[in-house]
C-alpha positions, 0 to 999 in steps of 0.5 A: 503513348510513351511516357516522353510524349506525355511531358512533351504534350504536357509542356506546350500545353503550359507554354500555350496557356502560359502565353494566355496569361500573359495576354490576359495580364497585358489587357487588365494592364491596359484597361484604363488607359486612354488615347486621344485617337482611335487608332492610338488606343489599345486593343484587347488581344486574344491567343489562338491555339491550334491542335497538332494535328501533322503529329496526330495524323502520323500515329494517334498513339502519341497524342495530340499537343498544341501550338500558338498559332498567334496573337490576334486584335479584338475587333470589338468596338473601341469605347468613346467617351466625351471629356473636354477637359482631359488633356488627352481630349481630341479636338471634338472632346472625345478620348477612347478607351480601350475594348477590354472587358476586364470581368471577362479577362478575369474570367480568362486568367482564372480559366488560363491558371487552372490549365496551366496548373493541370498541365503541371499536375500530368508533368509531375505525375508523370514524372513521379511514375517514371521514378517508380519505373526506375526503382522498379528496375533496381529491385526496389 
């Protein structure tokens, strides 16, 4: 595997993660908001990755990157809560809240930041590599 490959891997690998923090961020954004309909609240969404495995099948050496298939909806059941005195109320009392569990988004940043923070760890090894390589070259 060449070292081209290795920032190339590197690089979606923080463009993935950095798409997760930012959907992480969105839901503990939205985590208290409130709507006065079901289909008007916010649900939590969640990235889906997917190896490049067309690349990976071609010639293993040059290593397997990864790709944002997408932002999905969670289906987890929204939260509904009787407040006949908020304005947001709909006509039996209920106002909804969103499924956003933010113990676990917190979880998932922290996780999402590490990944993050590793991919750029390899890019500036490898980085301070190619540097040795090229003072290799000059006699150095």
């Amino acid at each position: 595997m060449s070292l081209f490959n290795v920032m190339s891997i590197s690089s979606k690998g923080m463009e993935a993660e950095s798409v997760r923090l930012n959907t992480t961020a969105s839901n503990i954004a939205n985590a208290n908001s409130v709507s006065s309909s079901y289909d008007e609240t916010y649900k939590a969404r969640h990235p889906v990755f997917a190896a490049e495995l067309a690349r990976a099948t071609e010639d293993q050496s040059k290593g397997v990157g990864v790709r944002v298939m997408g932002v999905v909806e969670s289906d987890a059941p929204l939260q509904m809560e009787y407040a006949p005195n908020n304005p947001l109320a709909d006509e039996n009392g209920y106002i909804y809240k969103p499924n956003v569990n933010v113990v676990e988004e917190m979880a998932n940043m922290m996780s999402a930041s590490k990944a993050y923070e590793t991919n750029v760890q390899v890019a500036d090894t490898t980085k301070k590599i190619f540097r040795r390589v090229l003072q290799l070259g000059q006699g150095q």
